[in-house]
C-alpha positions as CSV (number, residue, x, y, z in Angstrom):
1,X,-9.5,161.8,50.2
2,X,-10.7,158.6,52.2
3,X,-8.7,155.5,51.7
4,X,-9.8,153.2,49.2
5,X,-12.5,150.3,50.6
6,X,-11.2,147.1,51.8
7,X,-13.2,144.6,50.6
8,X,-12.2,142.7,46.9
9,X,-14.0,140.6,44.8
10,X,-13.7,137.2,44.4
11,X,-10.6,135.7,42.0
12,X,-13.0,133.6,40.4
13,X,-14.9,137.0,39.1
14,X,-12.2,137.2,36.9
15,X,-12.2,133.9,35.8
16,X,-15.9,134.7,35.1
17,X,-14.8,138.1,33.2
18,X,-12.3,136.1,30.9
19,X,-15.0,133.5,30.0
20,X,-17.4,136.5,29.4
21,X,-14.1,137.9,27.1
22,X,-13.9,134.9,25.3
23,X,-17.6,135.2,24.2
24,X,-17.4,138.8,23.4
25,X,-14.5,137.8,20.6
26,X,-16.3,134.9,19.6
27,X,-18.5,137.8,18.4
28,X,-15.5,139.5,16.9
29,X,-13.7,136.6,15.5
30,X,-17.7,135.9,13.4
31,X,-17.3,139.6,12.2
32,X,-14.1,139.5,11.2
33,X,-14.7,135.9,9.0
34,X,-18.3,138.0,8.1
35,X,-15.7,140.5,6.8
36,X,-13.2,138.2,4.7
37,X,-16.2,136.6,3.0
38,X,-17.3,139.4,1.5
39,X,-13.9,140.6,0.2
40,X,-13.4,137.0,-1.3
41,X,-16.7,137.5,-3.1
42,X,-15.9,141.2,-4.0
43,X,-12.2,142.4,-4.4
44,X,-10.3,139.4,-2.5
45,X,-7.6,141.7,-1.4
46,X,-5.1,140.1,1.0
47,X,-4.7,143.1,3.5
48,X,-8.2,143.0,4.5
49,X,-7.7,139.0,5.7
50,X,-4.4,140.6,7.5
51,X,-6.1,143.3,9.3
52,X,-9.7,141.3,10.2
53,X,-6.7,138.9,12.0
54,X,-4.9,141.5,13.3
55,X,-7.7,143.2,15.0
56,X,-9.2,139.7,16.5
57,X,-6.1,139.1,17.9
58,X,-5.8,142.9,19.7
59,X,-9.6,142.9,20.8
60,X,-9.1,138.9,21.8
61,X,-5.8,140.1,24.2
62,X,-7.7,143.3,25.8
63,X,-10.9,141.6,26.2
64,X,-9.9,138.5,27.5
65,X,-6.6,139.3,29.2
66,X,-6.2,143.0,29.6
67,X,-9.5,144.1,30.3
68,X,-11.2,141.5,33.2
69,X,-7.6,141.8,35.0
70,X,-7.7,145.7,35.5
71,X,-11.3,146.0,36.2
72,X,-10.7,143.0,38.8
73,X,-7.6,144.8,40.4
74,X,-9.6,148.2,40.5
75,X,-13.0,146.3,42.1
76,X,-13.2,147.5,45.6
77,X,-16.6,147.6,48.2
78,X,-17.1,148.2,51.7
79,X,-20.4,148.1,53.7
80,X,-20.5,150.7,56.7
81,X,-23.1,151.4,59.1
82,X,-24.1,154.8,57.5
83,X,-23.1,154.1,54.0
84,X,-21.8,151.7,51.3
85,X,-18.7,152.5,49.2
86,X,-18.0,151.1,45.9
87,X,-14.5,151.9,43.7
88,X,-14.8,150.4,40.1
89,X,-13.8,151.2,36.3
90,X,-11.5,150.5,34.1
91,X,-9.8,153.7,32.4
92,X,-11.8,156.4,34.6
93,X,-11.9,154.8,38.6
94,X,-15.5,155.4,39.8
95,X,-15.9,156.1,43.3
96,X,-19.9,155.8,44.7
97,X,-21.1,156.6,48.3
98,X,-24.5,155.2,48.8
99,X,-25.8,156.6,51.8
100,X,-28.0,153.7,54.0
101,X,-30.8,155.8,54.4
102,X,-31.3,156.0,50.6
103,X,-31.3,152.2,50.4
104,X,-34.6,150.4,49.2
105,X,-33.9,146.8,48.6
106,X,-31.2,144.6,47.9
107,X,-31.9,142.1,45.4
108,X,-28.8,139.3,44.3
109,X,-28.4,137.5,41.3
110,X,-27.1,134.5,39.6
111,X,-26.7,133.7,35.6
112,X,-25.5,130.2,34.6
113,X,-21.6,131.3,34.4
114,X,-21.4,132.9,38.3
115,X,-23.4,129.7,39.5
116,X,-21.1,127.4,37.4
117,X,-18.3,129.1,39.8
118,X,-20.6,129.5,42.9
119,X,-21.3,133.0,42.5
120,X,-23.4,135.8,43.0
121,X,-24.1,140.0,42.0
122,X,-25.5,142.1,44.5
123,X,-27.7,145.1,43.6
124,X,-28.4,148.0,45.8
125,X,-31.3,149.9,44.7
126,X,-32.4,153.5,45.5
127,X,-35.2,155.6,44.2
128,X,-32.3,157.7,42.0
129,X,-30.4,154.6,40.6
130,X,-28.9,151.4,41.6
131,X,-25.5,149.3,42.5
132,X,-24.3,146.3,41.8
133,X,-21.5,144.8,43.6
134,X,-20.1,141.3,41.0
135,X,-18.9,138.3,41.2
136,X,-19.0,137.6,44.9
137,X,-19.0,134.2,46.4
138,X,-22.5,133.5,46.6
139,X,-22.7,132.6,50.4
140,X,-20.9,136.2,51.2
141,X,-23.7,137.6,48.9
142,X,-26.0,136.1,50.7
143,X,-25.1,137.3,54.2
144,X,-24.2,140.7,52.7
145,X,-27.8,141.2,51.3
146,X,-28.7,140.4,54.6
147,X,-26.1,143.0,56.4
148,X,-27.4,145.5,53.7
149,X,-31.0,145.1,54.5
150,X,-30.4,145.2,58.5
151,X,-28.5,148.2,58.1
152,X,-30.7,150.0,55.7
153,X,-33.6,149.5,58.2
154,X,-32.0,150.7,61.5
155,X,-30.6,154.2,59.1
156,X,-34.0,154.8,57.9
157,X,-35.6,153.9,62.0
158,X,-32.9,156.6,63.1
159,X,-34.2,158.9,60.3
């Protein structure tokens, strides 16, 4: 098997993760009150407050500590002449060869939290599917689109 790629994302991706965590247990932490309210207006029984704050606090610790620093530690890209390699995921690792002949356009984006933290997704697109590279700093996004596209056009002149 081929080494892993080179290339990691940027720490501040998984500051962005953790902020994205925080939000998704907001979520969680609404249910779970959503959840005591009801049992005060039909049975009030106490172990449903202590489980409600007992599963916040498990999905609060995997989704923002757990959770953003494996898939973080696991991101992995490189950009080749003939192809570009991703490695990602968080139980299963996911290992993608995206041959540059197969490459239609590279597109990048930007939500309010990556520009917040100056940075950018990439997403390869092919006719099958597409890629997205996250949370790179959005000048190396920039020139990477570029790479991408300059590459993807002298595999499919060669073709």
């Amino acid at each position: 098997m081929r080494t892993e790629p080179i290339n990691r994302l940027s720490e501040k991706g998984l500051r962005v993760w953790r902020i994205y965590g925080v939000l998704q247990a907001f979520i969680v932490l609404l249910i779970s009150i959503g959840a005591g309210v009801i049992n005060y207006f039909t049975g009030n029984y106490m172990w449903i407050y202590i489980v409600a704050a007992g599963v916040f606090v498990l999905i609060a610790f995997l989704l923002i500590y757990l959770f953003p620093k494996v898939r973080w530690t696991r991101w992995r890209y490189e950009v080749r002449e003939q192809e570009i390699e991703l490695q990602h995921g968080l139980f299963v690792v996911k290992r993608t060869l995206v041959p540059m002949v197969r490459v239609q356009h590279v597109d990048t984006e930007q939500g309010p939290i990556l520009r917040k933290y100056d940075l950018a997704s990439i997403t390869i697109s092919t006719a099958a599917t597409s890629h997205t590279i996250p949370a790179l700093i959005t000048a190396e996004a920039d020139e990477l689109r570029g790479r991408i596209s300059v590459l993807a056009r002298v595999a499919e002149d060669d073709v």
